[in-house]
VEXLOMAR-855498 format. One record per residue: residue in one letter; x, y, z of N, C-alpha, C in turn. Coordinates in steps of 0.02 Angstrom, whole numbers, plus 32768, in hexadecimal, padded with zeros to 4 digits. Atoms other than C-alpha are relative to their C-alpha. Example, Ala and Ser with C-alpha at 12.3 -4.5 7.8 and 13.67 -1.06 7.14 Angstrom:
# residues 2
<site code="a" n_u="802D" n_v="7FC5" n_w="8000" ca_u="8267" ca_v="7F1F" ca_w="8186" c_u="802D" c_v="803C" c_w="8000"/>
<site code="s" n_u="7FD6" n_v="7FC5" n_w="7FFD" ca_u="82AC" ca_v="7FCB" ca_w="8165" c_u="7FD9" c_v="8037" c_w="8025"/>
***
This chain:
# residues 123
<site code="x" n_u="802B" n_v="8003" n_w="8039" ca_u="89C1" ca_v="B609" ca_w="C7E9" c_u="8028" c_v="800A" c_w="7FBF"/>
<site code="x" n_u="7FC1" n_v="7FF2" n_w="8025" ca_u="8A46" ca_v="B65A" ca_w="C77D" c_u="801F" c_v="7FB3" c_w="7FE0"/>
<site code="x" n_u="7FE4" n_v="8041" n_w="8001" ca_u="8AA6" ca_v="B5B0" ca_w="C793" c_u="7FD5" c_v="7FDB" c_w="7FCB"/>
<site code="x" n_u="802E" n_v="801D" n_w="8013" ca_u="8A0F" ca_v="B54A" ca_w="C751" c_u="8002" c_v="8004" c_w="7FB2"/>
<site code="x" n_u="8017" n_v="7FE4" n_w="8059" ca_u="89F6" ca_v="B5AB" ca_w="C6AE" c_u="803E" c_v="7FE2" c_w="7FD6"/>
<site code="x" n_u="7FBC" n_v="7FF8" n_w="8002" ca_u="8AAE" ca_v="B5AA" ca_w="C688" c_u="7FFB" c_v="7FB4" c_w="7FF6"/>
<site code="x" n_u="7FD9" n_v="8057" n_w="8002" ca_u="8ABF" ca_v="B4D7" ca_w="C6A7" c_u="7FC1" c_v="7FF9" c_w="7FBF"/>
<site code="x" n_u="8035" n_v="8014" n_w="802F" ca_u="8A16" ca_v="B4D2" ca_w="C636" c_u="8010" c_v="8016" c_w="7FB9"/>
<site code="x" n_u="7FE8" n_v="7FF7" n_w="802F" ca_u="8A67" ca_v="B52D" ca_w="C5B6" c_u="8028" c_v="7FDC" c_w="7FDE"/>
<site code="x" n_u="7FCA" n_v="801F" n_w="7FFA" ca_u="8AFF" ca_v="B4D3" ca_w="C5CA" c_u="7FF7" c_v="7FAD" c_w="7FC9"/>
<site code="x" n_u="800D" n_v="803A" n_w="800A" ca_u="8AB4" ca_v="B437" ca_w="C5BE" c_u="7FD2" c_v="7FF8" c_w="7FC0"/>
<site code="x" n_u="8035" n_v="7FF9" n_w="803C" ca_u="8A39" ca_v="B45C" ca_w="C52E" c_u="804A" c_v="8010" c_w="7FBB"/>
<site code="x" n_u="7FDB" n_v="8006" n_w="8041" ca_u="8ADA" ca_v="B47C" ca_w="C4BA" c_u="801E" c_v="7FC2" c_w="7FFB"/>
<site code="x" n_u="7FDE" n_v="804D" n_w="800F" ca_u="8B29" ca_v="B3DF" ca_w="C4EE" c_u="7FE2" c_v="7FD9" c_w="7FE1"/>
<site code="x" n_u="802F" n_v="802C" n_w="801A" ca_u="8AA5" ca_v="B387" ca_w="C4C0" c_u="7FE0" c_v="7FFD" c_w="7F9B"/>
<site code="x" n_u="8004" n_v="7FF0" n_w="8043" ca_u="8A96" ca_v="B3DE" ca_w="C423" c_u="8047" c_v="7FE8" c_w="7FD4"/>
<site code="x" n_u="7FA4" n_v="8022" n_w="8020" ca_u="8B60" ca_v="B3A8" ca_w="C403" c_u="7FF1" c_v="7FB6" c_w="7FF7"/>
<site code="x" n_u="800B" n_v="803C" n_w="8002" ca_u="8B39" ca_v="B2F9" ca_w="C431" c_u="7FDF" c_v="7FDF" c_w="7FC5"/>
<site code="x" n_u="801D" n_v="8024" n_w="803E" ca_u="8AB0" ca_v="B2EE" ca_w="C3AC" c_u="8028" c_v="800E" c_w="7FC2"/>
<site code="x" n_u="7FC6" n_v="8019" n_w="8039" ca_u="8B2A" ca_v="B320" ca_w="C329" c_u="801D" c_v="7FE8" c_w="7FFD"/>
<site code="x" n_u="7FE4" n_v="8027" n_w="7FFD" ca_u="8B93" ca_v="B2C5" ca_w="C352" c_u="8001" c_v="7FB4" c_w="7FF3"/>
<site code="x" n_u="801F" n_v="8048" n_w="800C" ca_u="8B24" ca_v="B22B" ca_w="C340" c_u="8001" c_v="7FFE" c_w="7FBF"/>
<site code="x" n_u="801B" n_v="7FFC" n_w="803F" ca_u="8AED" ca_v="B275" ca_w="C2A3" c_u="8043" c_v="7FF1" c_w="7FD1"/>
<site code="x" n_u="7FB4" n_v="7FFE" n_w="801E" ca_u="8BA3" ca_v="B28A" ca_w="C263" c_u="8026" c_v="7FAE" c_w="8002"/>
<site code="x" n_u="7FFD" n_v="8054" n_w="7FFD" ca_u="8BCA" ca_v="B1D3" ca_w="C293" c_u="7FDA" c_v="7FD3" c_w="7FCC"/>
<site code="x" n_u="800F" n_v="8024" n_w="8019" ca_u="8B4C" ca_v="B188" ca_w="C24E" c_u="7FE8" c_v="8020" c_w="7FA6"/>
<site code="x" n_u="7FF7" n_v="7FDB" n_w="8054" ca_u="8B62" ca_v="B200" ca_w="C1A1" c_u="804D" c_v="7FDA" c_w="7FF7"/>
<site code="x" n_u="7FC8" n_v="802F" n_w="801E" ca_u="8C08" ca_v="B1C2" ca_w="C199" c_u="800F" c_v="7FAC" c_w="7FF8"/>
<site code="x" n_u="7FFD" n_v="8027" n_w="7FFD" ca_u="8BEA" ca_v="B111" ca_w="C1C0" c_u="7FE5" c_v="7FD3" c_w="7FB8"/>
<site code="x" n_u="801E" n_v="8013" n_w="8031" ca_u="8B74" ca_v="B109" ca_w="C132" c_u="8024" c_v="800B" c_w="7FB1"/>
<site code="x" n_u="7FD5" n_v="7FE8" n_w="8043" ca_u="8BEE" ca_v="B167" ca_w="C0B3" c_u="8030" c_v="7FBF" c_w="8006"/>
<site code="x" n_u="7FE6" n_v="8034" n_w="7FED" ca_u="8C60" ca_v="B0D9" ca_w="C0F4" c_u="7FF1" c_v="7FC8" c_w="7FD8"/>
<site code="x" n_u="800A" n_v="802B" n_w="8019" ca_u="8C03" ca_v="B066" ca_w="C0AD" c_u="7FD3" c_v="7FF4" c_w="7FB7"/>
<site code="x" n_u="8013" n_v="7FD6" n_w="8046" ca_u="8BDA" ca_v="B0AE" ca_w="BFFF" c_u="801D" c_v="8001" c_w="7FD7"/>
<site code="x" n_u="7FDD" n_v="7FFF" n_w="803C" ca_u="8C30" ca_v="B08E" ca_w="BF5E" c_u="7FFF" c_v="8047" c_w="7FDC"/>
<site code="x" n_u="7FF1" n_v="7FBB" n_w="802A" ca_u="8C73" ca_v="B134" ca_w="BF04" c_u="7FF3" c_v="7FD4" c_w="7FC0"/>
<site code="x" n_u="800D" n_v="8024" n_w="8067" ca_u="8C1C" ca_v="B107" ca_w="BE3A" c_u="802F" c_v="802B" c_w="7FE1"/>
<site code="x" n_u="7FB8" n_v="7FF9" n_w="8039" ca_u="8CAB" ca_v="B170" ca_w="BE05" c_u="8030" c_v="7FEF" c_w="800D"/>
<site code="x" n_u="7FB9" n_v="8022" n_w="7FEF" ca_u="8D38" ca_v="B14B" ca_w="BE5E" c_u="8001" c_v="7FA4" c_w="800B"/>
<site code="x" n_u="7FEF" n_v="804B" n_w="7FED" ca_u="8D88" ca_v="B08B" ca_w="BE56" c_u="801A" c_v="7FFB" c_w="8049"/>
<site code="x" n_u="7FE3" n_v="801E" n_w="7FB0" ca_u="8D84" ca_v="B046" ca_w="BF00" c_u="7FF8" c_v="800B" c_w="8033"/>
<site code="x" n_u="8014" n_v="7FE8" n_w="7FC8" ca_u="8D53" ca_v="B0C7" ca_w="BF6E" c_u="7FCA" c_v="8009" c_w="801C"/>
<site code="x" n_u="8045" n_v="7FF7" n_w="7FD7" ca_u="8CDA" ca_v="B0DA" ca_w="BFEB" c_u="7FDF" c_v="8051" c_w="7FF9"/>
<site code="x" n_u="8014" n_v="7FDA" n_w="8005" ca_u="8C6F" ca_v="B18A" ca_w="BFE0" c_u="802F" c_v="802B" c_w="803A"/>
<site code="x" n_u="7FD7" n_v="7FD4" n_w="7FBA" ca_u="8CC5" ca_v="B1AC" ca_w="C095" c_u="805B" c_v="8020" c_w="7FDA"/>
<site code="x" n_u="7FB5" n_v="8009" n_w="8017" ca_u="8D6E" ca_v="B193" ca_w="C033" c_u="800B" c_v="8036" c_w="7FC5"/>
<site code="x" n_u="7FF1" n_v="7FD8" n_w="8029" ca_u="8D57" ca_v="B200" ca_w="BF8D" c_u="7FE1" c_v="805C" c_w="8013"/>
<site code="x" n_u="801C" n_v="7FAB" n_w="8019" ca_u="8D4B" ca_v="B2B1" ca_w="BF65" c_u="7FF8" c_v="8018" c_w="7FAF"/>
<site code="x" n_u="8023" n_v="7FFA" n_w="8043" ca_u="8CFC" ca_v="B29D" ca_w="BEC5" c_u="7FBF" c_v="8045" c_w="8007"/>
<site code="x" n_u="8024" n_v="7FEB" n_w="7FEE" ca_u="8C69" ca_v="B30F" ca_w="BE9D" c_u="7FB6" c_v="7FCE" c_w="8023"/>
<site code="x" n_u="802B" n_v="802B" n_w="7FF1" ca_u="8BF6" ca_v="B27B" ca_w="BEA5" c_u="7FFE" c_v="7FF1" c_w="804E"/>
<site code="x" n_u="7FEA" n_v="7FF5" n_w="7FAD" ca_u="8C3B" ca_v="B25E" ca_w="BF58" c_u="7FD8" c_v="802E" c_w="8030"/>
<site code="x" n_u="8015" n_v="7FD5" n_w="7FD6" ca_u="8C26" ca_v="B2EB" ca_w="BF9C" c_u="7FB1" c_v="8026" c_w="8008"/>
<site code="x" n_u="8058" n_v="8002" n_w="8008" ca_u="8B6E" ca_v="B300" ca_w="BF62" c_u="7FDF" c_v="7FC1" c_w="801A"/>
<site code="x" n_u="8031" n_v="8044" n_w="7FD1" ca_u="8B4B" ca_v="B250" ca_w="BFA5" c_u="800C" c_v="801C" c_w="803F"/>
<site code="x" n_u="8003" n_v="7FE0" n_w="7FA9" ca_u="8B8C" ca_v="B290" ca_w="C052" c_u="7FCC" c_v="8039" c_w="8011"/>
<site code="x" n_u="8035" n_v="7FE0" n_w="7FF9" ca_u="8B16" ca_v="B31D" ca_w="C044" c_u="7FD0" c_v="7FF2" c_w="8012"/>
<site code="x" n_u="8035" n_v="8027" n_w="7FF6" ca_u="8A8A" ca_v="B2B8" ca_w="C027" c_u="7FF4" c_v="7FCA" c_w="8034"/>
<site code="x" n_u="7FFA" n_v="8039" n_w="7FD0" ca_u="8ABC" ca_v="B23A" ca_w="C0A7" c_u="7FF0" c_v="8031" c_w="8039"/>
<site code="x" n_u="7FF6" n_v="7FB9" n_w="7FD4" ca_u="8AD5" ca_v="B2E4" ca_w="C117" c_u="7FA5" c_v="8011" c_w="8017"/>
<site code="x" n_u="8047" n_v="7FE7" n_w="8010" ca_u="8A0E" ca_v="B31B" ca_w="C0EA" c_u="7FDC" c_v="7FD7" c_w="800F"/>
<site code="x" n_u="8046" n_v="802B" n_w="7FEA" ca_u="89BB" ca_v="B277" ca_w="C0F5" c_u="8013" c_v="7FE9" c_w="8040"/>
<site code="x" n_u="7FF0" n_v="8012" n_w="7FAE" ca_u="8A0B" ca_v="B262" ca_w="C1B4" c_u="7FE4" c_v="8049" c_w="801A"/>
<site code="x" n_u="802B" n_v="7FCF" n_w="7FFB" ca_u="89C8" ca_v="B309" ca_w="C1D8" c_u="7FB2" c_v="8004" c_w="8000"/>
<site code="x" n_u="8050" n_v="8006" n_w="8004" ca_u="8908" ca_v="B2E7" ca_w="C180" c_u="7FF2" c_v="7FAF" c_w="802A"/>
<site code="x" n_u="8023" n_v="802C" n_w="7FC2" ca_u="890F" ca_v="B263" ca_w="C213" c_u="800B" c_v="7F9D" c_w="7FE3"/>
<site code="x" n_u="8015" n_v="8031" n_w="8012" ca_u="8925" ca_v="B1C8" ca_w="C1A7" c_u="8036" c_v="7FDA" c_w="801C"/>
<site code="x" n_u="7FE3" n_v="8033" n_w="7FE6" ca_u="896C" ca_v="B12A" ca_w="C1EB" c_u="8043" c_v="7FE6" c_w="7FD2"/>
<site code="x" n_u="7FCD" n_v="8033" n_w="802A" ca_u="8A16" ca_v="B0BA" ca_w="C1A1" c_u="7FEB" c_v="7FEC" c_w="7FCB"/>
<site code="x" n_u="802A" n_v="802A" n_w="8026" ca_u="89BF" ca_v="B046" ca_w="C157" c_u="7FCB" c_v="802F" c_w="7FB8"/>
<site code="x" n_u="8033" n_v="7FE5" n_w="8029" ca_u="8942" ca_v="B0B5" ca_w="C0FD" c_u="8025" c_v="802D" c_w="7FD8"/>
<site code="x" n_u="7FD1" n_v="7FCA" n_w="8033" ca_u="89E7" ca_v="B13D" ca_w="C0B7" c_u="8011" c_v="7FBC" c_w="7FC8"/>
<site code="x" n_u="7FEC" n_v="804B" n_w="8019" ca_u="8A26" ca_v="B080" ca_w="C083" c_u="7FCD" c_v="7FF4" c_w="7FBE"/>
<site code="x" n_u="8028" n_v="8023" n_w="8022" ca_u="8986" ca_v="B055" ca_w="C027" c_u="7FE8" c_v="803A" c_w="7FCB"/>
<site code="x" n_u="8011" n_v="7FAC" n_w="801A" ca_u="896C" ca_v="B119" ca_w="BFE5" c_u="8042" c_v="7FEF" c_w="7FBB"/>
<site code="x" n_u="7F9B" n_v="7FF0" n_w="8027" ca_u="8A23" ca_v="B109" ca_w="BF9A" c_u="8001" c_v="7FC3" c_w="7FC5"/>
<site code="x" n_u="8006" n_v="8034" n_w="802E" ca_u="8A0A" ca_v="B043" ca_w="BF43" c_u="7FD1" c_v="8018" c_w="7FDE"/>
<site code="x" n_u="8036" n_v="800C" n_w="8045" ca_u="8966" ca_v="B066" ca_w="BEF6" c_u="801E" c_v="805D" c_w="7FDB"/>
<site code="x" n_u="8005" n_v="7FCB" n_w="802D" ca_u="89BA" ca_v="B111" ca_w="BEAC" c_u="802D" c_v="7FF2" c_w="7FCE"/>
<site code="x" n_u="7FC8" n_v="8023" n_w="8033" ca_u="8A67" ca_v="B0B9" ca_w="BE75" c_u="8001" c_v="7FC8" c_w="7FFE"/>
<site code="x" n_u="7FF6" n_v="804D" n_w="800B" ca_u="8A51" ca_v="B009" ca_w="BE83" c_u="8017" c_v="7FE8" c_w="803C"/>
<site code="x" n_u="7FC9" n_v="801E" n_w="7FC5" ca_u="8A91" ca_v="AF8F" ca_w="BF01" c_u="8030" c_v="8003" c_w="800A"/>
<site code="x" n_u="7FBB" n_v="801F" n_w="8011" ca_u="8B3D" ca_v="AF95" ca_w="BEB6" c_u="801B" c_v="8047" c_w="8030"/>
<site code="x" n_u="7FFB" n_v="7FC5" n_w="7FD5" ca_u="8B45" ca_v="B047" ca_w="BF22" c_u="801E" c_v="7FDB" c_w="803D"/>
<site code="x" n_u="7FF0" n_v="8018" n_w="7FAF" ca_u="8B66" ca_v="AFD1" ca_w="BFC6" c_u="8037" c_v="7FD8" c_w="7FF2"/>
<site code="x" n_u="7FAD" n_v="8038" n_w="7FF8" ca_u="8C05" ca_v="AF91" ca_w="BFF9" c_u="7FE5" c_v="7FCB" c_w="8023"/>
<site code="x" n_u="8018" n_v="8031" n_w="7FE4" ca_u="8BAE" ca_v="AF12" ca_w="C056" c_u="7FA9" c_v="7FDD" c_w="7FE6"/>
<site code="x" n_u="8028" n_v="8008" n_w="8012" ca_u="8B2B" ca_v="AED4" ca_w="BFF6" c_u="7FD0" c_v="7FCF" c_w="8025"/>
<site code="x" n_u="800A" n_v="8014" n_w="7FD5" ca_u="8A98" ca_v="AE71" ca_w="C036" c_u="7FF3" c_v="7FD3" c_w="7FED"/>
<site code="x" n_u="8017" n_v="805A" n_w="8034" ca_u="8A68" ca_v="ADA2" ca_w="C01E" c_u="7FB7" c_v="8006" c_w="7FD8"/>
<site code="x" n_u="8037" n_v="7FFC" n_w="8023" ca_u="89E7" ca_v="ADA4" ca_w="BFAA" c_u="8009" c_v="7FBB" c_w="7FCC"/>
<site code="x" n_u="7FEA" n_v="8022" n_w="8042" ca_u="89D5" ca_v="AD33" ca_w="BF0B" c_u="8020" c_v="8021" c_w="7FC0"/>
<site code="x" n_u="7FD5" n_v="7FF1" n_w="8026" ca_u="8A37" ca_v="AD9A" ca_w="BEB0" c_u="8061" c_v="800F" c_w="8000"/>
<site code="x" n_u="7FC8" n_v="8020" n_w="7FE1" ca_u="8AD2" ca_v="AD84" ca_w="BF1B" c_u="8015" c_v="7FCC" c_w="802E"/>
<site code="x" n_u="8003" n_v="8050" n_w="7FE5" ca_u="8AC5" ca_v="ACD3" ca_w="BF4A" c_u="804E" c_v="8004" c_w="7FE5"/>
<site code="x" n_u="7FAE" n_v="800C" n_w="801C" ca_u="8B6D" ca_v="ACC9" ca_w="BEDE" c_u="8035" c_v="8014" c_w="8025"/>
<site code="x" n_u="7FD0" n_v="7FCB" n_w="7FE6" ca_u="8BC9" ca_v="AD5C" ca_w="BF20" c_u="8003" c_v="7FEF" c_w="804E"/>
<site code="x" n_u="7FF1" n_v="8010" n_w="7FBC" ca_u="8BB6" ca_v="AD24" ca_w="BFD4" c_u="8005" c_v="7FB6" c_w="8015"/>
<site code="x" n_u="7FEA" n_v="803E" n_w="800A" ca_u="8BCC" ca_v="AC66" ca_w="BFC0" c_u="8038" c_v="7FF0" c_w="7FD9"/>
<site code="x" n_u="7FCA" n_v="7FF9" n_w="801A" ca_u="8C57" ca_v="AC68" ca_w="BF58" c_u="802B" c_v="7FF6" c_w="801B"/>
<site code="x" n_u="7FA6" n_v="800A" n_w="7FC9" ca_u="8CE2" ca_v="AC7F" ca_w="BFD7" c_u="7FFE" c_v="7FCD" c_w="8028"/>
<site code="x" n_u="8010" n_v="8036" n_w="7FEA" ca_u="8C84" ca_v="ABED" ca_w="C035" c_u="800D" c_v="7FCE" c_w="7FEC"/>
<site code="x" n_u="7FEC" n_v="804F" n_w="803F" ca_u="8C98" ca_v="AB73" ca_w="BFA0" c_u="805F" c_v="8000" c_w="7FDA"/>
<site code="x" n_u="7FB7" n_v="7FED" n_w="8018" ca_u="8D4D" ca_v="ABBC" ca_w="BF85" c_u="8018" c_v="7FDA" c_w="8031"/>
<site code="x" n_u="7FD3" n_v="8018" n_w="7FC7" ca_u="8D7D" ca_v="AB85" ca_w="C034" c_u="7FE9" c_v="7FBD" c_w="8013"/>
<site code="x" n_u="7FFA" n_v="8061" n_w="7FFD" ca_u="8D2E" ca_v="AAE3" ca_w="C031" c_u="8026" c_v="7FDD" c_w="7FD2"/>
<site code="x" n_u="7FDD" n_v="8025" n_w="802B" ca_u="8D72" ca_v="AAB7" ca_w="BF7F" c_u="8051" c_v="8001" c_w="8012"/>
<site code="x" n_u="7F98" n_v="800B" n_w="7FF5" ca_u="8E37" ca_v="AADD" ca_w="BFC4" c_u="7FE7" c_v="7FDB" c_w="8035"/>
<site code="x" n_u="7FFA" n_v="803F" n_w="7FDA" ca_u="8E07" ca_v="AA78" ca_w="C056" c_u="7FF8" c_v="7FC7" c_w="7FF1"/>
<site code="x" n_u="7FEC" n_v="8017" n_w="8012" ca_u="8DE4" ca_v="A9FD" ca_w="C00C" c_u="802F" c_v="7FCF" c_w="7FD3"/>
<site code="x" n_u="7FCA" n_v="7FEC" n_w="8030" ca_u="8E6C" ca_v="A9FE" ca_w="BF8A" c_u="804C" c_v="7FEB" c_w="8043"/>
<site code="x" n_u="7FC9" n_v="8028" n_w="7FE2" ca_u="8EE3" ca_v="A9EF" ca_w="C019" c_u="7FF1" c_v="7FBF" c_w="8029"/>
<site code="x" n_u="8021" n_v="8026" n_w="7FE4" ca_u="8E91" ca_v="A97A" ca_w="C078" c_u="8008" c_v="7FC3" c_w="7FDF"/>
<site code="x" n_u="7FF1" n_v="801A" n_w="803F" ca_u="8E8B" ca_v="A915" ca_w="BFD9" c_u="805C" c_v="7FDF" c_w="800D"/>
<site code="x" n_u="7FAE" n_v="8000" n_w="800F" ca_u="8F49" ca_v="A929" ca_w="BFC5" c_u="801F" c_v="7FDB" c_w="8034"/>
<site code="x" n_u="7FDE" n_v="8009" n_w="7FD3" ca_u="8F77" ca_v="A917" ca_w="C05F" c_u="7FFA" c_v="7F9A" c_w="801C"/>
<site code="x" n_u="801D" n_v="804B" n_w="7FEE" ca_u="8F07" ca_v="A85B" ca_w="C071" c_u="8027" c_v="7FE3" c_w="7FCD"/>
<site code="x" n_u="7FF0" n_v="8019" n_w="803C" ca_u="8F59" ca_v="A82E" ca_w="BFCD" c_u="804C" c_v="7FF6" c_w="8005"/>
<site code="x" n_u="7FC0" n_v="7FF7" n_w="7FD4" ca_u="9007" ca_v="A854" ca_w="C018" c_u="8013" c_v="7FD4" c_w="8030"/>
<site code="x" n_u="7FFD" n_v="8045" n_w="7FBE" ca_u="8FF4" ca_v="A7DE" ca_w="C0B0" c_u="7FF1" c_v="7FC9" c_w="7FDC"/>
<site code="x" n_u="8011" n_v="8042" n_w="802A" ca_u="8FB2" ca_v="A757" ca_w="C03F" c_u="803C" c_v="7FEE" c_w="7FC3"/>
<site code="x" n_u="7FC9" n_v="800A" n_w="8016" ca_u="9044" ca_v="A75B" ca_w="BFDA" c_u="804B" c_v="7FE7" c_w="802D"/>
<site code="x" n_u="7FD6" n_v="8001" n_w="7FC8" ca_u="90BE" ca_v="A74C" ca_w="C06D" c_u="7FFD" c_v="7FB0" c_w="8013"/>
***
């Protein structure tokens, strides 16, 4: 009986590790992907600004009051803006920003393509 209590204990902290562990994952995954508004360049996971380290807090708190990715995500844009996400999402206001590199890599393809037909026809 002894035994019993003991593995129930056991097993009731692991379980309690595990969920931090989740929690801690998916707190850092989200700082990860979080623009520092004071620091140039870095991710929230990356600085130790004060701003930083008060977004991790809050990232910390609203994984705790139970709330989902998505919803710290949507908590966080409508407080600083979209420009908060390193990965922003397609909308009509980044039609540009995510087509762009599409129309970059067609215009050099064809550009050599071009060149290259223009090249043999000279020959």
């Amino acid at each position: 009986m002894r035994f019993v209590h003991i593995f129930l204990i056991v097993s009731i902290i692991l379980n309690f590790n595990f969920i931090k562990a989740d929690e801690i994952k998916t707190e850092n995954k989200i700082a990860k992907n979080l623009r520092c508004l004071i620091c140039q360049g870095q991710s929230v996971y990356d600085s130790d600004s004060e701003f930083a380290i008060s977004l991790k807090l809050v990232i910390k708190n609203k994984i705790q009051e139970g709330m989902s990715e998505e919803q710290i995500y949507s908590f966080l844009k409508i407080k600083y803006g979209e420009w908060i996400l390193y990965d922003p999402v397609f909308n009509k206001n980044t039609y540009f920003l995510w087509l762009l590199p599409i129309l970059i890599f067609l215009a050099g393809g064809a550009i050599i393509i071009r060149r290259f037909y223009n090249k043999n026809n000279l020959d």
